[in-house]
C-alpha positions as CSV (number, residue, x, y, z in Angstrom):
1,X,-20.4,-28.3,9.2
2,X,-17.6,-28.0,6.9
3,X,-16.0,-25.0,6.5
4,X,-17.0,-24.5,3.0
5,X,-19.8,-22.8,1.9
6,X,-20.6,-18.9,1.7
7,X,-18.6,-16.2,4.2
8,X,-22.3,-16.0,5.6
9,X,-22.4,-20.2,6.9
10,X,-18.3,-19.4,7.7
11,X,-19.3,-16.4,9.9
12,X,-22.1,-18.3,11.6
13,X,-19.9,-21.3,12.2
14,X,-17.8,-19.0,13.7
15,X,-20.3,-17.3,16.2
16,X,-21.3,-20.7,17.5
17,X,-17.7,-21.9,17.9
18,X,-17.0,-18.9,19.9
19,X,-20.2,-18.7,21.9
20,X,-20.0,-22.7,22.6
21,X,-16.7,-22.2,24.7
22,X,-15.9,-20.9,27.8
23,X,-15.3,-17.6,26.0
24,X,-19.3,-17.6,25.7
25,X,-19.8,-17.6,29.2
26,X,-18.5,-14.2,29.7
27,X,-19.6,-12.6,26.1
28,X,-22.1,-13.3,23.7
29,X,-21.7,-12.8,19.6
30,X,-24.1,-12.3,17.2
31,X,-24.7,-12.6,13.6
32,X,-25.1,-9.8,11.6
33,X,-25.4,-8.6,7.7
34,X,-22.6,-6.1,7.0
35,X,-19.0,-5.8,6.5
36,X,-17.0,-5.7,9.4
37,X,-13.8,-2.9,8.6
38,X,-10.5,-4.2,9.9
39,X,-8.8,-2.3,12.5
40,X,-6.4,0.5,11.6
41,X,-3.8,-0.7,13.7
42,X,-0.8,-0.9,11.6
43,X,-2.3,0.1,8.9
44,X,1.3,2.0,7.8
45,X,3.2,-1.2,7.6
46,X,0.7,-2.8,4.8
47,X,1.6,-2.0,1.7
48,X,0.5,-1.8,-1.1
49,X,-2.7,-0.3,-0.3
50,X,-7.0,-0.9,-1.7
51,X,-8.5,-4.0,-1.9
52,X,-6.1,-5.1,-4.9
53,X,-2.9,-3.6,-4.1
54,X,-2.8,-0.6,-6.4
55,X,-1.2,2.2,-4.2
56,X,1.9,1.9,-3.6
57,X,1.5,4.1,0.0
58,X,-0.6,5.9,2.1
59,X,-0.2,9.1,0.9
60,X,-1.5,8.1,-2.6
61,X,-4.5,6.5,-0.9
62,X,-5.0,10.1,0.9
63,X,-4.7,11.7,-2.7
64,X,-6.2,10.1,-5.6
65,X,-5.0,12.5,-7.9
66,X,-1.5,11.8,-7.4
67,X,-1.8,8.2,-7.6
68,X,0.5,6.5,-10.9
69,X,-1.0,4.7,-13.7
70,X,1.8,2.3,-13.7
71,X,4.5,2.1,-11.0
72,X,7.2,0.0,-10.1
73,X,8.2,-0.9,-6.4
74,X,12.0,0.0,-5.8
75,X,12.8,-2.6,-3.9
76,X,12.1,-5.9,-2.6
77,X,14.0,-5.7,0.9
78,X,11.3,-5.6,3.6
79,X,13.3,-3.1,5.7
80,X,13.7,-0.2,2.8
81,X,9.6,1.3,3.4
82,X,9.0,5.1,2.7
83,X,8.7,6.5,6.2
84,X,7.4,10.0,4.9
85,X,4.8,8.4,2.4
86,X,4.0,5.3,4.3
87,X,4.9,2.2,2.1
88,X,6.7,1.1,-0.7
89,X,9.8,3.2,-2.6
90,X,8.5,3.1,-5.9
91,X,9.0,4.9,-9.2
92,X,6.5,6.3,-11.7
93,X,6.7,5.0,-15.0
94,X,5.5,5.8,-18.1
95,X,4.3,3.1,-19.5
96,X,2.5,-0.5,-18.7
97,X,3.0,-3.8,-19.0
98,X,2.2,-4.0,-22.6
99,X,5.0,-1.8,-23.5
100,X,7.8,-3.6,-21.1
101,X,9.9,-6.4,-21.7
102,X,9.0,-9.9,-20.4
103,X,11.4,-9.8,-17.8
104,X,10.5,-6.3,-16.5
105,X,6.1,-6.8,-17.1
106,X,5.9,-8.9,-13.6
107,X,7.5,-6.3,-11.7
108,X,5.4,-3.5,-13.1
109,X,1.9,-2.3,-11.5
110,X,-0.3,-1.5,-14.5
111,X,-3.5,0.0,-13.5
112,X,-5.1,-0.1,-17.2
113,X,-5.7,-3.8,-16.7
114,X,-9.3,-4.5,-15.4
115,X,-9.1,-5.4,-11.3
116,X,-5.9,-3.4,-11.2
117,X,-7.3,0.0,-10.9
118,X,-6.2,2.6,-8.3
119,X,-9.6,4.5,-8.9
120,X,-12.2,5.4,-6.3
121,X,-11.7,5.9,-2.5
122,X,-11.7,9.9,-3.2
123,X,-13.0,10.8,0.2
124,X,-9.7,12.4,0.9
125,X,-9.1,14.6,-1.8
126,X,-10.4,17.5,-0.3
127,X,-7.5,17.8,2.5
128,X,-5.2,19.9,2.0
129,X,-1.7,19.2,2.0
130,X,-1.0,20.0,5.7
131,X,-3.9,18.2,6.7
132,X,-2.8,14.9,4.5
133,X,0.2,14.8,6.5
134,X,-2.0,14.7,10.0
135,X,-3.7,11.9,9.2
136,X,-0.4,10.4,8.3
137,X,1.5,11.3,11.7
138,X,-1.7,9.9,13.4
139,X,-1.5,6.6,11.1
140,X,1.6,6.5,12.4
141,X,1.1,6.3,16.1
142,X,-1.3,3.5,15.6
């Protein structure tokens, strides 16, 4: 089979690969409709956070009330990460894309434009403070 086709043909491929080797002697996989969450192992070093890259750390994910309409990451060295907020440095702006120059619109995250939004994933917003920064400490130890 080639691996083309829908996840569902890919994820079957898959089980048979893994239950046709020796590693199918000692466990068996299944199939199954669903969507299998990744780990949250290391979750803190993978910013920018949702599904498109819209939050710029963790603590925004926790509070969605707090999270920018546009923001712009600080900067581009891998080693300079916001330890207290998990993720990137940024700053909040003001304005989008539309209202930047050219050379300044690639580096700006506009969350007006459709597939950029930061919106949903309000499961969290009930925490208080305090509590927010639990989850973040445990994150951390992960």
């Amino acid at each position: 089979m080639a691996l083309g086709g829908t996840t569902a043909e890919y994820g079957q491929h898959l089980v048979e690969w893994y239950n046709d080797s020796f590693y199918g002697e000692i466990a068996w996989l299944d199939t199954f409709e669903g969507y299998v969450a990744p780990p949250l192992d290391g979750i803190w070093a993978t910013a920018p956070f949702l599904h498109n890259g819209s939050v710029p750390t963790i603590e925004l994910v926790l509070n969605s009330k707090a999270r920018p309409t546009y923001w712009r990451r600080e900067n581009f060295d891998s080693t300079h990460y916001d330890q207290t907020a998990l993720g990137w440095p940024h700053t909040v702006l003001d304005y989008g894309q539309a209202d930047s120059s050219a050379a300044e619109r690639r580096f700006i995250y506009d969350t007006t434009i459709e597939g950029h939004h930061n919106s949903g994933h309000t499961f969290d917003d009930h925490l208080k403070n305090d509590k927010r920064r639990s989850v973040i400490e445990y994150l951390k130890s992960l």
